[in-house]
GUMAR-144186 format. One record per residue (C-alpha): residue number from 1; z, x, y; residue in three letters. Coordinates in nm, 2 decimals. Example, Ala and Ser with C-alpha at 12.3 -4.5 7.8 and 13.67 -1.06 7.14 Angstrom:
BEGIN
 seq      w      u      v type
   1   0.78   1.23  -0.45  ALA
   2   0.71   1.37  -0.11  SER
***
This chain:
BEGIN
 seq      w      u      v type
   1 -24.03  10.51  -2.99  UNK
   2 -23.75  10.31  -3.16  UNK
   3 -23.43  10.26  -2.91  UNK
   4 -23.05  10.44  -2.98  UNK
   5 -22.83  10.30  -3.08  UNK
   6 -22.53  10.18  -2.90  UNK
   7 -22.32  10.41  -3.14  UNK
   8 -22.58  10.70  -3.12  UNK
   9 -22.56  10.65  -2.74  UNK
  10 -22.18  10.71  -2.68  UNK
  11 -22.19  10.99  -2.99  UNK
  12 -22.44  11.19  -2.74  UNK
  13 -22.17  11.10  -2.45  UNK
  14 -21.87  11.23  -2.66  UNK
  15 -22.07  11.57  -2.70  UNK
  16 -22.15  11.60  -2.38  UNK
  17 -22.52  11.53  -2.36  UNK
  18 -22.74  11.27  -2.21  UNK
  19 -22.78  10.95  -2.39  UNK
  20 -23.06  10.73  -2.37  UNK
  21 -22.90  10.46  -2.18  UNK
  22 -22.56  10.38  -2.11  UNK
  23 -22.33  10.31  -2.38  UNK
  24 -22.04  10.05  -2.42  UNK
  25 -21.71  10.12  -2.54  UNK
  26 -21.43   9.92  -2.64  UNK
  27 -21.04  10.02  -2.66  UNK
  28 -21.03   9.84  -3.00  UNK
  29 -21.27  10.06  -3.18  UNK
  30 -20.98  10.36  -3.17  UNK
  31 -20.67  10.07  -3.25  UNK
  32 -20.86   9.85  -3.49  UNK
  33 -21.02  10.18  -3.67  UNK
  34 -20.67  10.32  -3.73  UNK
  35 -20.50  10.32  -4.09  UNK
  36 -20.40   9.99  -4.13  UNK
  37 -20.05  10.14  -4.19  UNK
  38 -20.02  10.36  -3.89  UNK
  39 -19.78  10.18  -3.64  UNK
  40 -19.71   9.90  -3.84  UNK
  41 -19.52   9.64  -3.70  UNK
  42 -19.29   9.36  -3.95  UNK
  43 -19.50   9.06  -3.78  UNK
  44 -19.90   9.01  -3.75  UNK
  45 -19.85   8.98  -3.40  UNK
  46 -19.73   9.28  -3.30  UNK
  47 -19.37   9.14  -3.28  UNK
  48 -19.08   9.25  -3.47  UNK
  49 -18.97   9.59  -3.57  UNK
  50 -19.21   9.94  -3.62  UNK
  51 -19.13  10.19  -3.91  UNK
  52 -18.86  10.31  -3.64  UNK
  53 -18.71  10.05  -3.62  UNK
  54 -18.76   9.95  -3.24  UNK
  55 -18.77   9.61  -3.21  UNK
  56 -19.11   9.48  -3.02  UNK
  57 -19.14   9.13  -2.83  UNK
  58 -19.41   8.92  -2.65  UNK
  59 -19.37   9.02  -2.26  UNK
  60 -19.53   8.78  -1.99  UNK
  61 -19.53   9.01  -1.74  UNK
  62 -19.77   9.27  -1.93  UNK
  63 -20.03   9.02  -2.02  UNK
  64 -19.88   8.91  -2.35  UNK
  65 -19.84   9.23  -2.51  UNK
  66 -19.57   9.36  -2.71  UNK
  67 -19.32   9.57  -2.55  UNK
  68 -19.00   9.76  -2.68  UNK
  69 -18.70   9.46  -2.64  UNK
  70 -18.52   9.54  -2.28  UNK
  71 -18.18   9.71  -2.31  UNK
  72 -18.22   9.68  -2.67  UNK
  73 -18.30  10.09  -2.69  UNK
  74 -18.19  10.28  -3.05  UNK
  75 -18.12  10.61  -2.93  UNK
  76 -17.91  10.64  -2.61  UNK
  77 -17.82  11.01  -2.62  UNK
  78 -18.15  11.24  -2.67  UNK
  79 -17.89  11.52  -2.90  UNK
  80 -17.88  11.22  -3.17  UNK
  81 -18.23  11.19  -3.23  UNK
  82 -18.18  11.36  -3.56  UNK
  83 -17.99  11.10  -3.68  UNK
  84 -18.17  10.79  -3.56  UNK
  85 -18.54  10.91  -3.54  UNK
  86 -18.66  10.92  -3.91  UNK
  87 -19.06  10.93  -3.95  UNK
  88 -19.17  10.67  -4.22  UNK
  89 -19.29  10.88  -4.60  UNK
  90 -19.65  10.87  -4.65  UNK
  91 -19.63  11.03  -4.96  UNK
  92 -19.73  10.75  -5.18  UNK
  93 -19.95  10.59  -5.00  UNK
  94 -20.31  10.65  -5.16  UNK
  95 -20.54  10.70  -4.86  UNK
  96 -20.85  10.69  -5.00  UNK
  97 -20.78  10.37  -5.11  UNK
  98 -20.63  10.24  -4.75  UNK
  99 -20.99  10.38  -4.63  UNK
 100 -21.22  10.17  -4.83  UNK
 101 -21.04   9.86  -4.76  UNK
 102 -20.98   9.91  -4.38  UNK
 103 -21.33  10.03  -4.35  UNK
 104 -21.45   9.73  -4.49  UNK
 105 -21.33   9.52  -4.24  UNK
 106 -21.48   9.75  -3.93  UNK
 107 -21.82   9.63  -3.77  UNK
 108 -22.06   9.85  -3.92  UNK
 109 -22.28   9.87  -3.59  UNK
 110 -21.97  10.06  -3.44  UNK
 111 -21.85  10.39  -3.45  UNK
 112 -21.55  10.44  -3.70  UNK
 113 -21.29  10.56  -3.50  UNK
 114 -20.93  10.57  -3.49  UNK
 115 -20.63  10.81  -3.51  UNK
 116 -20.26  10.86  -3.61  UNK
 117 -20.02  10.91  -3.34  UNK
 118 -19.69  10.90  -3.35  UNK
 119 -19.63  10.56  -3.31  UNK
 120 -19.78  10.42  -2.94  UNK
 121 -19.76  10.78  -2.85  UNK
 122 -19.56  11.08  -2.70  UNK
 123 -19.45  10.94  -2.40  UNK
 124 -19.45  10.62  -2.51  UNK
 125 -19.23  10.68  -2.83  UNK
 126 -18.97  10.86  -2.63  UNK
 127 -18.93  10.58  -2.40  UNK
 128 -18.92  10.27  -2.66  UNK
 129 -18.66  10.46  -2.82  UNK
 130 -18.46  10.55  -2.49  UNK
 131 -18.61  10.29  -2.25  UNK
 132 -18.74  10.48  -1.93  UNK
 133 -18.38  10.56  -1.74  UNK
 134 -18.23  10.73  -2.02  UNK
 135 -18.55  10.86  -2.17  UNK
 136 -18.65  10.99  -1.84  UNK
 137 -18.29  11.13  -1.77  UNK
 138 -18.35  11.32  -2.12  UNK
 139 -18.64  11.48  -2.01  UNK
 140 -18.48  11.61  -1.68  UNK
 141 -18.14  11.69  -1.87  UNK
 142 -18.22  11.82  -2.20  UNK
 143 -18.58  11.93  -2.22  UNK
 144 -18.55  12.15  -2.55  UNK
 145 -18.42  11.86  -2.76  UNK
 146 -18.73  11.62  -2.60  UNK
 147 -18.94  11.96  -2.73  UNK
 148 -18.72  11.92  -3.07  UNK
 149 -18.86  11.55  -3.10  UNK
 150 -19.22  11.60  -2.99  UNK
 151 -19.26  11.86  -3.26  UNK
 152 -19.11  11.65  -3.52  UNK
 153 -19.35  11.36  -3.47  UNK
 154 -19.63  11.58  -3.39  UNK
 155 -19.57  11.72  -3.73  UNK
 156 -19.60  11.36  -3.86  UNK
 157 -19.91  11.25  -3.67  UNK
 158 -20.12  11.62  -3.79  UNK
 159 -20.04  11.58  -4.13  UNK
 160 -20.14  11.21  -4.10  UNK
 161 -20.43  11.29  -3.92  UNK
 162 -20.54  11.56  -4.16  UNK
 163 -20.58  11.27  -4.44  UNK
 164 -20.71  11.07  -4.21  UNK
 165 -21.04  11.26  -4.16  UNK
 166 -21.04  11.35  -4.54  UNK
 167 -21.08  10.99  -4.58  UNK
 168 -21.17  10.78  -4.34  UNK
 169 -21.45  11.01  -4.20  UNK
 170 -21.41  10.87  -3.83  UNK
 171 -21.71  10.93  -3.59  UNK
 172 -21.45  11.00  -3.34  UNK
 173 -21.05  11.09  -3.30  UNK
 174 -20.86  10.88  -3.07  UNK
 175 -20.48  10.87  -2.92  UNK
 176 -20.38  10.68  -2.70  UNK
 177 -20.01  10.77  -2.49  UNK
 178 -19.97  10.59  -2.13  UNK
 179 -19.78  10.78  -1.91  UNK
 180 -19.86  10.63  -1.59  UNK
 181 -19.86  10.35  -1.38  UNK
 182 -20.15  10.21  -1.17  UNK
 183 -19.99  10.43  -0.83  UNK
 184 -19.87  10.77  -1.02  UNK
 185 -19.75  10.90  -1.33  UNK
 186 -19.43  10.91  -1.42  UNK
 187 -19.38  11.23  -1.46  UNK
 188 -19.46  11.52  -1.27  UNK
 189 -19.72  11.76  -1.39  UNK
 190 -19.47  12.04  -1.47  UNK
 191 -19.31  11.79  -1.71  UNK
 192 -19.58  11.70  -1.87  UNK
 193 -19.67  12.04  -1.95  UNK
 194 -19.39  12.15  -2.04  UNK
 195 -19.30  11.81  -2.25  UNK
 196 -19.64  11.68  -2.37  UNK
 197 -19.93  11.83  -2.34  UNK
 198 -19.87  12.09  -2.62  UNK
 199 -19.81  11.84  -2.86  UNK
 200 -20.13  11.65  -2.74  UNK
 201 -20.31  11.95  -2.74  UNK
 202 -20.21  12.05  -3.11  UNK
 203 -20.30  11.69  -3.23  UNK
 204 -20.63  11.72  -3.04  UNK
 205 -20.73  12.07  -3.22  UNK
 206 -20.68  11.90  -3.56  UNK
 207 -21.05  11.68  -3.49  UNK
 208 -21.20  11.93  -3.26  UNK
 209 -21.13  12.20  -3.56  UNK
 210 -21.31  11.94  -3.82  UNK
 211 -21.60  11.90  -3.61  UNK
 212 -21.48  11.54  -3.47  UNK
 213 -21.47  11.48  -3.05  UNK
 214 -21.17  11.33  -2.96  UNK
 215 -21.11  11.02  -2.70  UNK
 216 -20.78  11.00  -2.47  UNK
 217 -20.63  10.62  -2.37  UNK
 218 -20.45  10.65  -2.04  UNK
 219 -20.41  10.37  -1.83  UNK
 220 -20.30  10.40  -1.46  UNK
 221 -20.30  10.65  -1.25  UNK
 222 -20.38  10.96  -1.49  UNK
 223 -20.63  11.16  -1.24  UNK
 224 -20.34  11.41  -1.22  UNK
 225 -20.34  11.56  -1.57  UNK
 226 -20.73  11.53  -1.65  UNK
 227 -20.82  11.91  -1.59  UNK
 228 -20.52  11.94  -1.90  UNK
 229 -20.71  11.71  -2.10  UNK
 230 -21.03  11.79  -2.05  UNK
 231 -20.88  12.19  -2.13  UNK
 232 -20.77  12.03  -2.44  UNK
 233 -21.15  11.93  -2.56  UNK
 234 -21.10  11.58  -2.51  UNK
 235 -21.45  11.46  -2.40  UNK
 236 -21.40  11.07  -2.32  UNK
 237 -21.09  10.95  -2.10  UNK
 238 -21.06  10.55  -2.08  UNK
 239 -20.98  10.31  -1.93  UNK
 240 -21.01  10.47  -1.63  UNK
 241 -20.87  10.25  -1.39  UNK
 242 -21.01  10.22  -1.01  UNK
 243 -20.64  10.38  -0.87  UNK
 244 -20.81  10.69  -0.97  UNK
 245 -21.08  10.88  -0.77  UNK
 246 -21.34  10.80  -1.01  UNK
 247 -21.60  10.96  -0.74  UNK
 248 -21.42  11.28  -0.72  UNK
 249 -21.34  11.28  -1.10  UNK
 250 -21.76  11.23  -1.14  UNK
 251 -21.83  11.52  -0.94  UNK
 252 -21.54  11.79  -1.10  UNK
 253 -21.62  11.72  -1.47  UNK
 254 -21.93  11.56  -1.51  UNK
 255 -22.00  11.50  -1.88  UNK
 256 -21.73  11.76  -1.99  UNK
 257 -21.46  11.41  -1.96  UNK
 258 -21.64  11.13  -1.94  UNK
 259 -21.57  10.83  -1.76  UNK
 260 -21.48  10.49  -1.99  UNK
 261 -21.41  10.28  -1.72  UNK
 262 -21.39  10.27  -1.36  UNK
 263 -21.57   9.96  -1.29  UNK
 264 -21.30   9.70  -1.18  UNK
 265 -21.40   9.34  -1.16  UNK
 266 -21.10   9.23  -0.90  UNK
 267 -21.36   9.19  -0.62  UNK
 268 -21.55   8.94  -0.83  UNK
 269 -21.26   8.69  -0.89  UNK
 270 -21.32   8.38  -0.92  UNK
 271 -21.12   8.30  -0.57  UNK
 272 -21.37   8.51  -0.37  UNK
 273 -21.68   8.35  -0.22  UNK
 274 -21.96   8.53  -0.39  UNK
 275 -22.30   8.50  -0.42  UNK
 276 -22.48   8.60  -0.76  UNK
 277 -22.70   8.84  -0.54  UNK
 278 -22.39   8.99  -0.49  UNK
 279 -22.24   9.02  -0.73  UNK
 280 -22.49   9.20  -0.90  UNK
 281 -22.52   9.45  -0.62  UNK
 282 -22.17   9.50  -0.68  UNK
 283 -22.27   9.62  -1.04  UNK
 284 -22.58   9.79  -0.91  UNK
 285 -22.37   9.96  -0.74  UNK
 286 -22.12  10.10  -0.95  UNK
 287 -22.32  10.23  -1.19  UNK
 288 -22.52  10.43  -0.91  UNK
 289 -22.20  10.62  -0.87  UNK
 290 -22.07  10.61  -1.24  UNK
 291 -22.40  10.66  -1.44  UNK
 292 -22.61  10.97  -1.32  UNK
 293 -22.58  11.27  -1.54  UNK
 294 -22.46  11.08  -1.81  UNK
 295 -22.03  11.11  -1.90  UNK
 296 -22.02  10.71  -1.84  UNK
 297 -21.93  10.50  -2.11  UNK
 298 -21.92  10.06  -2.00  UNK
 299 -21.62   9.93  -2.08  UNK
 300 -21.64   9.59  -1.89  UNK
 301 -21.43   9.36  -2.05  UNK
 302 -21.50   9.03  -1.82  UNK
 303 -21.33   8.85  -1.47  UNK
 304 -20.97   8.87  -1.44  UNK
 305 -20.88   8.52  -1.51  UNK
 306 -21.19   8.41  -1.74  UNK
 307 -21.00   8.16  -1.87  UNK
 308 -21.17   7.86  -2.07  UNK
 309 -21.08   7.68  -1.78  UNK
 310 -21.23   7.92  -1.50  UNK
 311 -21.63   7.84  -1.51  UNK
 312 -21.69   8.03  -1.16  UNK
 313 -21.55   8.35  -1.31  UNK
 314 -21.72   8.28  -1.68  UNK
 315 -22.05   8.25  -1.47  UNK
 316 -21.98   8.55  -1.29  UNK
 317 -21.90   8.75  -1.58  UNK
 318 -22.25   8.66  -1.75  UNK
 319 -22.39   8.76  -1.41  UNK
 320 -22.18   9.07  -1.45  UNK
 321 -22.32   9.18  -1.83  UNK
 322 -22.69   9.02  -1.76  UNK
 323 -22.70   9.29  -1.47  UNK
 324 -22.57   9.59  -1.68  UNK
 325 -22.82   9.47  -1.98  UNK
 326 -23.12   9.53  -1.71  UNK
 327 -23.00   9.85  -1.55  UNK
 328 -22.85  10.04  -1.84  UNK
 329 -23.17  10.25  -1.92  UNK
 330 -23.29  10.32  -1.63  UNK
 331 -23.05  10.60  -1.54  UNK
 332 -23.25  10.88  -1.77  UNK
 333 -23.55  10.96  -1.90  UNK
***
């Protein structure tokens, strides 16, 4: 009988049935399978200013991604926002059109995927236009007008996300909106439920209601909020990053939120002293705990500090995929 395929895999993963073998995911799937127009920034990079106007630089300390320019903020006082926050018009723009062309640049061999968020998110848009003392501040102080501003891009992202499924046909929703850090979110679980889960939830039920399973990007420490987001109908939750009790999270939810992540590859730097027997028992070993019952996606993404220079951890990570390439069907029958 003739394999799955890798898409066909994670599709049975994202409805919550056992694949065939474990499937790979990738973050970029989601970003690159977005409307090419969605979160548009003035340079290629990433740099320069977003249809808000935020103004977005290089930043060394997060691994060369763009981040909002420090103390640079365009709304200081939350009761402005109607003033400064203007959501870019669509109305023009002729999406099936934008469809054929962005889909002609996707990998056929992976799943079409991709949503329209506000921006970099909820959260995250509150806090590149406030910067995270006076957005923060706002959301202690003057909750109804952080409400006021969630509904107003949420309003934005639905109808967005409405055209997008009319034309783009994705095989699955995603939105991605980090509100933690790798110890603890950074807001407490009251806030977010009051502040941004309805508005998550309400872009959610747009897919879910069109048939389409939706996948959530959180990095850090987001194990507080998954029995929300998992209430919401999201089915896949990645990166899942190892501060989270990915053992505990395995056990609660099963295939109901799967796991896209949870395999870190910190113990195999390059400045420990490893063997490759071990370092594929490390793998083995993972995937014991991560892959019965299916709800696992691979999301491996190679040694921290793979550089071109670092040939102990470029050996390791070939060690690392060779091992996941062996085991990956042999978890179900």
């Amino acid at each position: 009988m003739a394999k799955l395929s890798n898409k066909e895999n994670l599709l049975l993963i994202l409805n919550k049935q056992i694949p065939e073998a474990i499937p790979t995911y990738s973050i970029w799937w989601g970003i690159g399978g977005s409307p090419s127009f969605i979160g548009k920034r003035s340079n290629d990079d990433g740099t320069g200013k977003d249809y808000f106007g935020v103004e977005w630089v290089i930043d060394n300390s997060a691994f060369q991604a763009a981040l909002p320019k420090p103390g640079d903020f365009i709304l200081d006082d939350i009761r402005n926002w109607r003033d400064i926050i203007k959501v870019p018009d669509f109305s023009n723009v002729d999406w099936a059109e934008a469809a054929k062309k962005d889909k002609e640049k996707l990998d056929p061999i992976n799943p079409v995927a991709g949503g329209t968020g506000p921006g970099v998110g909820w959260f995250q848009c509150l806090m590149a236009f406030m910067g995270f003392t006076n957005g923060l501040i706002a959301c202690y102080e003057e909750p109804d007008e952080v409400k006021a501003l969630m509904e107003y891009l949420t309003d934005f992202a639905v109808d967005n996300a409405k055209n997008y499924i009319s034309h783009y046909k994705p095989d699955y929703g995603w939105f991605g909106d980090d509100i933690a850090h790798e110890r603890d979110p950074f807001v407490s679980l009251d806030t977010f439920r009051e502040l941004f889960a309805p508005y998550w939830r309400r872009y959610t039920e747009v897919f879910l209601e069109a048939g389409i399973p939706v996948v959530h990007h959180n990095c850090g420490h987001f194990e507080l909020f998954c029995d929300d987001l998992a209430d919401m109908g999201v089915t896949l939750w990645e990166p899942v990053q190892t501060s989270n009790d990915v053992v505990a999270h395995k056990k609660k939810f099963g295939a109901n939120l799967a796991l896209g992540g949870g395999f870190t590859s910190v113990p195999l730097a390059s400045s420990n002293d490893l063997t490759e027997e071990q370092v594929r028992a490390y793998v083995k070993e993972r995937l014991d705990i991560l892959a019965p019952g299916g709800g696992f996606a691979w999301t491996f993404g190679g040694i921290i500090g793979a550089g071109p220079d670092d040939l102990v951890a470029q050996q390791r990570t070939e060690w690392v995929n060779d091992e996941f390439e062996k085991l990956r069907y042999t978890y179900y029958s």
